[in-house]
N, C-alpha and C positions, 0 to 999 in steps of 0.2 A: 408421376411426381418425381420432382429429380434428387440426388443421393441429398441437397443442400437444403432442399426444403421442407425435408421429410424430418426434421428434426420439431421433436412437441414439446408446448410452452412449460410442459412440465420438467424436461430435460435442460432446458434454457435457466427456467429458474434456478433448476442445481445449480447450473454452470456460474449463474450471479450468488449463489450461496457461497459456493467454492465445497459442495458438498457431492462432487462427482468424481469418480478413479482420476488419478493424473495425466493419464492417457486419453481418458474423455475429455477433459479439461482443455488438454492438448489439441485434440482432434476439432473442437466446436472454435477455438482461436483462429486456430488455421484456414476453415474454413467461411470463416467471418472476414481474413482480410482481403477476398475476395467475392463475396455475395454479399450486394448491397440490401438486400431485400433480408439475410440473416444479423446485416447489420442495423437495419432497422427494426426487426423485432425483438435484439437483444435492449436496445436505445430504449425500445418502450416498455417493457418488465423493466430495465432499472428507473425509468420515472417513475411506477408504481410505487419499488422499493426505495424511493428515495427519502422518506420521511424516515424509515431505519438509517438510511446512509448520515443523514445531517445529524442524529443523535452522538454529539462526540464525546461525552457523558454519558454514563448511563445515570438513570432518575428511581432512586432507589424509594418503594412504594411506601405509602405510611403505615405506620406500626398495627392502626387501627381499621385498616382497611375494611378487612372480613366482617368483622364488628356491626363500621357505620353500612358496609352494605346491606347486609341482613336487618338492621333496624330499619333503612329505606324502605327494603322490604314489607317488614312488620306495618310498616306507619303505611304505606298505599294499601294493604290488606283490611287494614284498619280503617280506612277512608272508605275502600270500597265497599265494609258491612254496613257505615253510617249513608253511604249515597242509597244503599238498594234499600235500606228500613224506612228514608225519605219520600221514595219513587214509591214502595206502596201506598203510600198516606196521599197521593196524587193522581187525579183524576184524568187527569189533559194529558189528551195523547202524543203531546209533544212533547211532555218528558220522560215517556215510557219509551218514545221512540230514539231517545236519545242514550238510554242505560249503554247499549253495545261499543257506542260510537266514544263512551269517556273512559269505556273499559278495556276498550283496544288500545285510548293511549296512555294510560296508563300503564298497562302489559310492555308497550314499548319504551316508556321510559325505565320501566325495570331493568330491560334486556339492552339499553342502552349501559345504564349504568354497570351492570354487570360484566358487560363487552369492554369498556373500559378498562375497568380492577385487571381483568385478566391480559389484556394488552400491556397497561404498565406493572405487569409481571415479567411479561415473555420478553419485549421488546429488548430490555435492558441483555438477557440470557443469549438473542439472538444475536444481536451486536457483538459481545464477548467472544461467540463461537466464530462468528465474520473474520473478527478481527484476529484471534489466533491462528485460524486455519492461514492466512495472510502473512501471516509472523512465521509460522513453521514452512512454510513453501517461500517464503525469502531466506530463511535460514539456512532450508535445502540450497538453494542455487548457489548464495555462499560459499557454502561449502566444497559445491562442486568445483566451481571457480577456483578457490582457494588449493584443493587437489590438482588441478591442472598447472598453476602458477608451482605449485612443490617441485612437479616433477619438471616445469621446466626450468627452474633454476638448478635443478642435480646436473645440467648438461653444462654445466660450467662454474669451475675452481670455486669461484666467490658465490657462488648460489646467487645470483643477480636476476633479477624482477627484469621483464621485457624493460628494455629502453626506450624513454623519449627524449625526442630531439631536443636541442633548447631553440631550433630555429626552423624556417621549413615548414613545407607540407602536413610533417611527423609530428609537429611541435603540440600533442596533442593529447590528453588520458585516453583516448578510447585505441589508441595505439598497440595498446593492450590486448584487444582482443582479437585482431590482424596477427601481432605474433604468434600466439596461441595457434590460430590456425592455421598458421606458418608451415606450425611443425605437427600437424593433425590432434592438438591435446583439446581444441572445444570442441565437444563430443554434440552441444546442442545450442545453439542460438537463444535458448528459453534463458538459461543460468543467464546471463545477461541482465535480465528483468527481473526484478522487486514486483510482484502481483499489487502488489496495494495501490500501485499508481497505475493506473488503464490507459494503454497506449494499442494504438492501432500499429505500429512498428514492430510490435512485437513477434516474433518468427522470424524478418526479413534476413533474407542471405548475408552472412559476414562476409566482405571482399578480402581479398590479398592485398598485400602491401602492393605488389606490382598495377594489378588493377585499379587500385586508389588511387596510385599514383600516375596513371595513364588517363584518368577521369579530367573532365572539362573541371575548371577553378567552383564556377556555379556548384557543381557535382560534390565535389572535394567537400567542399564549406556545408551542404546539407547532412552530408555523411559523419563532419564528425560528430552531429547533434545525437546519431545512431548507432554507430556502430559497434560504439560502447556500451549501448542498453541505458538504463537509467541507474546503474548501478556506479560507484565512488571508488575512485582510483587512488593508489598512494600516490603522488606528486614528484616525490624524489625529495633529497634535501642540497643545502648549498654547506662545504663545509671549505673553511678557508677559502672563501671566494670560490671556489670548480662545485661544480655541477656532481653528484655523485647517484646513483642507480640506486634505488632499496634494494637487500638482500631479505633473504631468510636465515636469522640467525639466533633463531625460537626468542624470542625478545618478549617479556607478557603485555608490554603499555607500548607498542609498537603496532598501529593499525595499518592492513596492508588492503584489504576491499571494507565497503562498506557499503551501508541503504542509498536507497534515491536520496540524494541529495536534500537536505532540511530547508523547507522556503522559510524565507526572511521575512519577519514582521514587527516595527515598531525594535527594530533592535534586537528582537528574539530569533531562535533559531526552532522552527515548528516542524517535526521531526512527522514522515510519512505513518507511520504508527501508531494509536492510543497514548495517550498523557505521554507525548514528545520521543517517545519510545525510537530506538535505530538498530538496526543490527551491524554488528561489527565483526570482522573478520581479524584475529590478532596473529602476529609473529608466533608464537607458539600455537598456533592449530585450532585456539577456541573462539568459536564465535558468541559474544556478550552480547544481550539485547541491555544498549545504555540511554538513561536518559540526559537529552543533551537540551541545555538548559539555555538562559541568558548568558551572553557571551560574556557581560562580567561578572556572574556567579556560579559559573559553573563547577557544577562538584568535582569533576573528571582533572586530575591531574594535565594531561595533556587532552584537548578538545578534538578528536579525532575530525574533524572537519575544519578546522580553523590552525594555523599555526604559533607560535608565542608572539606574532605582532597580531594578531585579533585578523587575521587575514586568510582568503581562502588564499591559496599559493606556495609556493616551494617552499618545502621547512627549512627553517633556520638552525642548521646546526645537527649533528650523526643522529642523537635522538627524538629530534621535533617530527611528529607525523602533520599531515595533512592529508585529506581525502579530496578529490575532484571532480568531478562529473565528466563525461566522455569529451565535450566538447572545450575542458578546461586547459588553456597554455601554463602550464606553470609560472611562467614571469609574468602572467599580466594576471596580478591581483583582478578577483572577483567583488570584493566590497574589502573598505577598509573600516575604521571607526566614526 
């Protein structure tokens, strides 16, 4: 049996918990984006656990649970003394022969009910734990990101954030992480990635700028949907008409990375994490899990994904942030109002 398929559904399920070392994690990804046969048994444990995945709420149990289940209890126990006092008074051996058969299903409707109470207990708990361990390992890659972006801004005066182009090839967020490896500061292809969102891309080799830029057109245009990860780039801003580079200039309502990108719906912004939840990477070093709301009530001062014309794209002005996805041009707005 070979190294790829020697892996057991027990270890697979960790791996859909997100309850396995980081390394294991790591090592069951990688191998997945090459074994279709580990990709299809991961495919089928997450249909299993897909009735936990679509809970985006948890369903908080009634007060009275324990209670009316035990009275259930009590009242089939009840039923059952009055069927078997009936069945002696009874001669015909077709109802004698029927005692086992109403008291099996009964037994099963107890262990029905009771399977129940205890699933909308757990399930709510299981979700929770999903969905944090999600949050802390987006957190992490943040982070690292966020380390690598420090130390490559120390390599010049104004502490300036990689550049993009405003036109060209380069004209691009995920540009980002080409420079980075420019100068050997991404240490792993992972940091790239927000775990909450399931991409088959994930590991793939970050190119050089030279190589990207020696890629066929076709090539170019698939890549910068990747190269970036699915992780939110700062944009840049436009100040007095020019074009200017984000610094690091420890700023606390200045976001410089951020989550997968929040899909659009009816006007909202539905953020990859529990109740619209994002993690955000700020100018001074901390990463805030915020909730990002409807674009016209959102609590946040400035909307880390959006700029002050309700637009994904280049900020308007030294302090407007905006965030983008790998694939985003700065000048060419994503959605407007």
């Amino acid at each position: 049996m070979s190294r790829k398929s020697s892996i057991s559904d027990e270890t697979l399920l960790g791996y859909l918990l997100l309850a396995l070392p980081e390394d294991e994690q790591w090592r069951i990804e990688t191998l997945a984006l090459t074994d279709s046969d580990l990709q299809a048994r991961i495919q089928d444990l997450r249909d299993l656990l897909s009735p936990i995945q679509v809970c985006s709420q948890p369903v908080a149990p009634p007060r009275n649970l324990t209670a009316s289940t035990m009275a259930m209890i009590e009242q089939s126990q009840g039923s059952n003394a009055e069927d078997e006092f009936s069945e002696l008074k009874m001669t015909q051996p077709l109802f004698e022969s029927s005692r086992p058969t109403r008291l099996a299903w009964i037994d099963s409707l107890v262990a029905l009910a009771a399977g129940m109470a205890i699933l909308t207990v757990l399930l709510p708990s299981i979700w929770y734990s999903r969905e944090s361990a999600r949050r802390t390992s987006c957190a992490a890659n943040l982070r690292e990101l966020g380390h690598a972006f420090d130390l490559y801004s120390q390599n010049n005066p104004s502490r300036q954030l990689p550049k993009i182009e405003i036109s060209g090839p380069l004209s691009f967020a995920g540009v980002y992480s080409m420079r980075l490896k420019e100068v050997g500061l991404l240490g792993a292809s992972k940091w790239l990635w927000c775990p909450a969102v399931e991409s088959l891309d994930v590991g793939q080799e970050v190119p050089s700028v030279q190589v990207f830029l020696s890629a066929s057109t076709a090539t170019q245009e698939r890549l910068r949907y990747t190269v970036g990860g699915n992780m939110s780039y700062n944009l840049g801003n436009i100040v007095d008409t020019d074009y200017t580079t984000p610094s690091f200039n420890g700023r606390t309502h200045f976001a410089v990375l951020g989550d997968s990108l929040p899909k659009v719906a009816d006007d909202e912004l539905d953020a990859v994490h529990g109740a619209n939840v994002a993690n955000v990477l700020f100018d001074d070093g901390r990463i805030q899990s915020v909730q990002v709301k409807c674009r016209n009530e959102s609590t946040l001062l400035d909307n880390p994904y959006l700029n002050r014309d309700m637009q994904q794209a280049v900020g308007k002005g030294l302090g407007d942030t905006c965030l983008g996805p790998s694939f985003q041009n700065p000048f060419k707005p994503v959605r407007g109002e």
